[in-house]
C-alpha positions as CSV (number, residue, x, y, z in Angstrom):
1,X,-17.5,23.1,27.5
2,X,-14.2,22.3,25.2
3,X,-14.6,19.4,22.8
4,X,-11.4,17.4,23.5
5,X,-9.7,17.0,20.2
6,X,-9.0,13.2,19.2
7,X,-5.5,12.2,18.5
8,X,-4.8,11.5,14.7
9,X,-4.7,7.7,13.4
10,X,-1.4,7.2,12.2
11,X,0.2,4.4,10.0
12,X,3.8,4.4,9.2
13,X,5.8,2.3,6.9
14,X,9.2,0.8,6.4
15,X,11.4,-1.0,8.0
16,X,14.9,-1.2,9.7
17,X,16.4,2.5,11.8
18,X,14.1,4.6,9.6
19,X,10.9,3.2,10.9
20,X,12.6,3.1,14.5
21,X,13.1,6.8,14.1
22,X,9.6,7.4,12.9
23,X,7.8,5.7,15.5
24,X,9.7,6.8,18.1
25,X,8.5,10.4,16.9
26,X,5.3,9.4,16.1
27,X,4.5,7.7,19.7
28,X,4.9,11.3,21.0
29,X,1.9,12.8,19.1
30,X,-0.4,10.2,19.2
31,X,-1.2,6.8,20.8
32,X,-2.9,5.5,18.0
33,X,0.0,4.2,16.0
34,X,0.1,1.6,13.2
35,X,3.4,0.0,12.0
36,X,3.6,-1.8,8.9
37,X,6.6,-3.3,8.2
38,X,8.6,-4.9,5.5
39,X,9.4,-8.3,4.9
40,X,12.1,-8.8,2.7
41,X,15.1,-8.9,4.9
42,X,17.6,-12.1,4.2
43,X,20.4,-11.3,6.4
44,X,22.0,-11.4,9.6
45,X,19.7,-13.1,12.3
46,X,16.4,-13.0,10.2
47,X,17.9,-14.5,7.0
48,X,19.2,-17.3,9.5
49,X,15.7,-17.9,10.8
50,X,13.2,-17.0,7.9
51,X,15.6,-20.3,5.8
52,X,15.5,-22.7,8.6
53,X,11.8,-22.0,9.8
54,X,10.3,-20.3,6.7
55,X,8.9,-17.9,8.2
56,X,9.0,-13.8,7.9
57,X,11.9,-12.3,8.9
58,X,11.8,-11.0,12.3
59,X,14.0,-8.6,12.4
60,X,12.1,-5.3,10.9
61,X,9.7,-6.4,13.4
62,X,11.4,-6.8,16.3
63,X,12.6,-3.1,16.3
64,X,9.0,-1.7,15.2
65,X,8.3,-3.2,18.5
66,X,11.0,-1.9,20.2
67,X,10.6,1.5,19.4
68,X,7.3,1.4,21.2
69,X,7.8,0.1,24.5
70,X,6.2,2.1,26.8
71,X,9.0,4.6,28.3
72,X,8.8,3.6,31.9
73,X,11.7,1.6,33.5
74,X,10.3,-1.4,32.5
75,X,8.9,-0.6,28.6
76,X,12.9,0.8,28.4
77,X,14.2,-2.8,29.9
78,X,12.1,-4.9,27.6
79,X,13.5,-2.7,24.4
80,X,17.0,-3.3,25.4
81,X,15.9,-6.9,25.9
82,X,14.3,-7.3,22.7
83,X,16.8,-5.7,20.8
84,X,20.0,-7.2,22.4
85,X,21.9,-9.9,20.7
86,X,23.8,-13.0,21.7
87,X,27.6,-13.1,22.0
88,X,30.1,-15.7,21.1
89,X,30.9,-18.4,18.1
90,X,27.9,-21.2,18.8
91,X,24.9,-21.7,17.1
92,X,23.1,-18.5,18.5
93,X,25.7,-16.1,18.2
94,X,24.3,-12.8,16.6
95,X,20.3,-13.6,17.1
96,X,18.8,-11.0,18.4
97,X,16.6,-11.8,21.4
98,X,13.2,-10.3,20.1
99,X,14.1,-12.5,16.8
100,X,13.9,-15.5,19.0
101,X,11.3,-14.6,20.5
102,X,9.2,-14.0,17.7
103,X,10.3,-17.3,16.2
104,X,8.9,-19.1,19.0
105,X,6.0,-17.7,19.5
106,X,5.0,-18.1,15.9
107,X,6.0,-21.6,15.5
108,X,3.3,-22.3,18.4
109,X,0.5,-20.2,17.3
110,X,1.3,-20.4,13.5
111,X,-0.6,-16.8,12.7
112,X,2.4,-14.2,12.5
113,X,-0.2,-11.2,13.0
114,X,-1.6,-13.3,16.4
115,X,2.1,-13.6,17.5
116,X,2.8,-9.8,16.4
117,X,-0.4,-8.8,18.8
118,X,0.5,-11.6,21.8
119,X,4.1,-10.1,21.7
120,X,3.1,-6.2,21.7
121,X,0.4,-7.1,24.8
122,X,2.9,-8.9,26.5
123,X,5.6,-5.9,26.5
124,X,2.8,-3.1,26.8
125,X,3.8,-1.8,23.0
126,X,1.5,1.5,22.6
127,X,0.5,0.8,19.1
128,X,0.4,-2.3,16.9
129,X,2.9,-3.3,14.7
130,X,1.9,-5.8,11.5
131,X,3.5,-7.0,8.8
132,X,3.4,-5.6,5.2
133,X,2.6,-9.0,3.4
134,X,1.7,-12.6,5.1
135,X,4.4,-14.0,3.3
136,X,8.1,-13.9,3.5
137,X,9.2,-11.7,0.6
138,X,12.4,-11.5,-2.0
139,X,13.8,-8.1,-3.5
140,X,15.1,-7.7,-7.1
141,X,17.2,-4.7,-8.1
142,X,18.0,-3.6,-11.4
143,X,21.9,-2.5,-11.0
144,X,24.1,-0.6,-13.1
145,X,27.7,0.3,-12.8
146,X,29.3,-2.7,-11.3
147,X,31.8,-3.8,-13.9
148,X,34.2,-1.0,-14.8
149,X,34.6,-2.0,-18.6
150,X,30.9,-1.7,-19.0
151,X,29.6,0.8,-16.8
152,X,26.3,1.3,-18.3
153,X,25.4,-2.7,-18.1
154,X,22.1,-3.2,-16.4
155,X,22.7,-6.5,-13.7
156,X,20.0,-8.2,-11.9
157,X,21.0,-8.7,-8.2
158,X,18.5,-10.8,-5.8
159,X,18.4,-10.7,-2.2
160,X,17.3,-7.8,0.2
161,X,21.0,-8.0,2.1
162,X,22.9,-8.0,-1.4
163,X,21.2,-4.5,-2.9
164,X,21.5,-2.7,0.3
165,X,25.3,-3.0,-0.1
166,X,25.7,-3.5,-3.7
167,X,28.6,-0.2,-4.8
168,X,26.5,0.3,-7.8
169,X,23.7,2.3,-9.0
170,X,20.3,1.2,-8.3
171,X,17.5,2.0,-10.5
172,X,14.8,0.0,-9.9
173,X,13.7,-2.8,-7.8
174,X,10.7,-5.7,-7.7
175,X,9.4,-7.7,-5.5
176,X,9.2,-11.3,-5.9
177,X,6.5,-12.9,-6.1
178,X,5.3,-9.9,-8.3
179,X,2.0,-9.8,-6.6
180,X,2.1,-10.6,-2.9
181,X,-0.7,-10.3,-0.8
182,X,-0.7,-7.4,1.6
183,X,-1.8,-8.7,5.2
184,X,-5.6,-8.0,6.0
185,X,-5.3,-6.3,9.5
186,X,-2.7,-3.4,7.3
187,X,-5.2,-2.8,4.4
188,X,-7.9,-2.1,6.8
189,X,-4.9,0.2,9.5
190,X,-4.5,2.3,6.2
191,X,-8.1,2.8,5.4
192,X,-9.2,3.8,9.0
193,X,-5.5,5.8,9.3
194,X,-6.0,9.5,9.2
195,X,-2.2,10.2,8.3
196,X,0.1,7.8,6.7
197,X,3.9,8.2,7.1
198,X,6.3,6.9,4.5
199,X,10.0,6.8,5.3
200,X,12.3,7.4,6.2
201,X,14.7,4.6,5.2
202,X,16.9,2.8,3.0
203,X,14.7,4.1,-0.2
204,X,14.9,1.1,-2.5
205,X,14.9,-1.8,0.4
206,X,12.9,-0.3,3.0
207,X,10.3,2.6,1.7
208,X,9.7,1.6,-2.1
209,X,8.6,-2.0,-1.2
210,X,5.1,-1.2,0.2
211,X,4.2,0.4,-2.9
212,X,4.8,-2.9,-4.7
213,X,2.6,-5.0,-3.0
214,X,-0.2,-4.2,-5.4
215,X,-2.7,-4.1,-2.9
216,X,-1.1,-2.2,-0.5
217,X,-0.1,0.5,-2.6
218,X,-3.9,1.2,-3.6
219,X,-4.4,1.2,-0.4
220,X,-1.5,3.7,0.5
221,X,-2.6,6.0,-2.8
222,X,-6.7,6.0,-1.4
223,X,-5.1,7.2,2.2
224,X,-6.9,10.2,3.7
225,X,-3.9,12.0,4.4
226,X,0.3,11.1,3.2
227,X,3.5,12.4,4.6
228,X,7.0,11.7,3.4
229,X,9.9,11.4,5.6
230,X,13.3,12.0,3.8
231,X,16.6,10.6,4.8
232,X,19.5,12.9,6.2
233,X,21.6,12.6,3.9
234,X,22.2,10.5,0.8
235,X,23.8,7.0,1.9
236,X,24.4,3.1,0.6
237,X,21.2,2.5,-2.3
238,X,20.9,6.1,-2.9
239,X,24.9,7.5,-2.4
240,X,25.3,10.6,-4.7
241,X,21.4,11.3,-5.2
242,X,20.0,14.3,-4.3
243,X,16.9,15.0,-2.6
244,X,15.0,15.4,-5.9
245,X,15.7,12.3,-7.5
246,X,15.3,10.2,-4.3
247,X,11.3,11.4,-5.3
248,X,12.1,11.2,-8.8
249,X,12.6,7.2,-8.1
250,X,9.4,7.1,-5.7
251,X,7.5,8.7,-8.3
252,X,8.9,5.9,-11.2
253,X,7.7,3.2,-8.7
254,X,4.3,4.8,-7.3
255,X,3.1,7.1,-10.4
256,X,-0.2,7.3,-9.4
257,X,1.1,8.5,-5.6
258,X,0.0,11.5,-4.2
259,X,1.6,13.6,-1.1
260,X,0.2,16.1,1.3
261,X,3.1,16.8,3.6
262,X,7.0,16.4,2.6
263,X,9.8,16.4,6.1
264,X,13.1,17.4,4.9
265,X,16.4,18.3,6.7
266,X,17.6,21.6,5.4
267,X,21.2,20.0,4.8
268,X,19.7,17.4,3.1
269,X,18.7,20.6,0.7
270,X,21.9,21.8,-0.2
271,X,22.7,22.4,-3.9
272,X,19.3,21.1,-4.9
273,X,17.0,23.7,-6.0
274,X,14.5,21.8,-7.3
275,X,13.5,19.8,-4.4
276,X,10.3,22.0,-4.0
277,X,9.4,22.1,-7.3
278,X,9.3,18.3,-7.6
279,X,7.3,17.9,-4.2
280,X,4.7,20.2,-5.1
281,X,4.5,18.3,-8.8
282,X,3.5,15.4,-6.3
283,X,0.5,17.9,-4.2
284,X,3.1,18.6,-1.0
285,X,3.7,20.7,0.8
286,X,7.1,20.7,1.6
287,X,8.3,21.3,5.8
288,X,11.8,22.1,5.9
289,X,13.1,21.8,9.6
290,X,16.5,20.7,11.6
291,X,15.6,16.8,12.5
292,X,19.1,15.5,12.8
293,X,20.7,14.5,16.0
294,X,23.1,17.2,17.7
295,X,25.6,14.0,18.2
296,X,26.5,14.3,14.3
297,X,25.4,11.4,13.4
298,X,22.9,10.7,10.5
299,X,20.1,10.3,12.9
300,X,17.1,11.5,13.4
301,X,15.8,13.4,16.6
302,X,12.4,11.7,17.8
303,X,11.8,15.2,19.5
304,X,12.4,17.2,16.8
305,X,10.9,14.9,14.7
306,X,7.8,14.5,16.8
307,X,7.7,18.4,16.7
308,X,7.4,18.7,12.8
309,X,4.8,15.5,13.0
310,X,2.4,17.6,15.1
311,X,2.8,20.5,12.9
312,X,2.1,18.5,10.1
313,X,-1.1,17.0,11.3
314,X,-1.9,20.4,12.7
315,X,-1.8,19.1,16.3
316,X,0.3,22.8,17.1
317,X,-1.9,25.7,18.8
């Protein structure tokens, strides 16, 4: 009789559309998903809630969740739900629903991971989705280029919301505190995870954070298996990098990181011939296949993606 073969373990990381993308892909391969999510978002909806409530930031969250709702009529309705915002000038105009609702259930259970679980059982998420740290994070980003008379001054911008759009260059960012802790209930996802997906995402904001949660990154660096996702094209923190240096930066951050698998976009390829070179420096093997959206957009497809994830984690044949 045929041994049925167990679907892989998977953990992805990040945060905002990237993660979205990513799960959405991954939820195709396997049921056994793990999101961990950032924490250092301080705009929009979940800037407004993390000041008034000290709390995480919801956001990140919220769309980890949303991305795996179950795809029937209502897992579809309770996405739309969780990720549609309030109209209007009054107090709640531009919260997000899910935000709220995370909110809420937090301040009545006061255990963001308990809330996180509650939330995902009562929406029928297939997966879990957990928080990076237990505490409500702040980015740092080392900035040059952003006065014109001295182009090569290094400035120190703070806030997650302020480096994602600063119009300079961005070489390096911290966390603050320096040495958060990583949430229990991710440490142990990563350790039992037989694949680990980082990216994609806004690189210095969204993927380069979990590496600098001390803990987490050990974690992340003892994984069984590590897969890369790489943007579509270079935007916002990384405009005018090429594919190389966006691992040349994850490389300065994480030294001690090792890869197994590297997802790239061919177009994301063009006029850098080095890319390969540079991932297999890093022990990856490097999948080059057409993950974009047909719509033209820089979007990933979840079924092209998914496609590339199976062949990664040898799920094909």
């Amino acid at each position: 009789m045929r041994r049925r073969r167990r679907l892989p373990r998977v953990v992805a990381l990040g945060g905002g559309h990237g993660l979205y993308s990513s799960l959405q892909a991954l939820r195709r391969v396997t049921s056994e998903v793990t999101a961990i999510v950032t924490v250092a978002d301080d705009g929009g909806s979940s800037g407004r809630l993390r000041r008034e409530f000290d709390i995480l930031p919801p956001g990140d969250l919220r769309m980890a969740l949303a991305a795996l709702c179950g795809d029937d009529r209502d897992g579809r309705l309770w996405a739309d739900i969780l990720q549609s915002r309030f109209g209007g000038d009054g107090p709640l105009a531009g919260h997000a629903i899910g935000n709220l609702l995370l909110a809420g259930v937090w301040e009545q259970l006061g255990d963001p991971v308990e809330g996180l679980d509650m939330v995902a059982r009562l929406l029928d998420v297939q997966g879990r989705v957990l928080p990076m740290s237990t505490v409500p994070l702040q980015i740092e980003a080392d900035v040059i280029g952003l006065d014109a008379t001295a182009p090569d001054e290094t400035r120190l911008l703070r806030g997650q919301a302020t480096v994602a759009k600063t119009p300079g260059e961005v070489r390096a960012v911290r966390l603050v505190p320096a040495a958060p802790p990583a949430c229990p209930q991710a440490l142990a996802a990563l350790t039992d995870a037989d694949w680990v997906v980082l990216g994609p995402g806004s690189w210095f904001t969204s993927v380069l954070p979990h590496l600098l949660v001390p803990d987490l990154a050990a974690a992340i660096i003892g994984a069984k298996r590590r897969c890369l996702t790489m943007n579509l094209d270079p935007a916002a923190e990384t405009e005018g990098y090429t594919a190389s240096e966006h691992l040349e930066v994850l490389a300065e951050h994480a030294p001690a990181l090792r890869l197994d698998a590297v997802v790239v976009d061919p177009t994301f390829l063009r006029g850098d011939p080095h890319f390969e070179r540079f991932a297999g420096s890093l022990g990856a093997r490097v999948h080059v296949a057409e993950i974009r959206l047909n719509d033209g957009s820089a979007r990933h497809d979840p079924n092209r993606l998914a496609s590339v994830y199976a062949d990664v984690m040898g799920l094909v044949g």
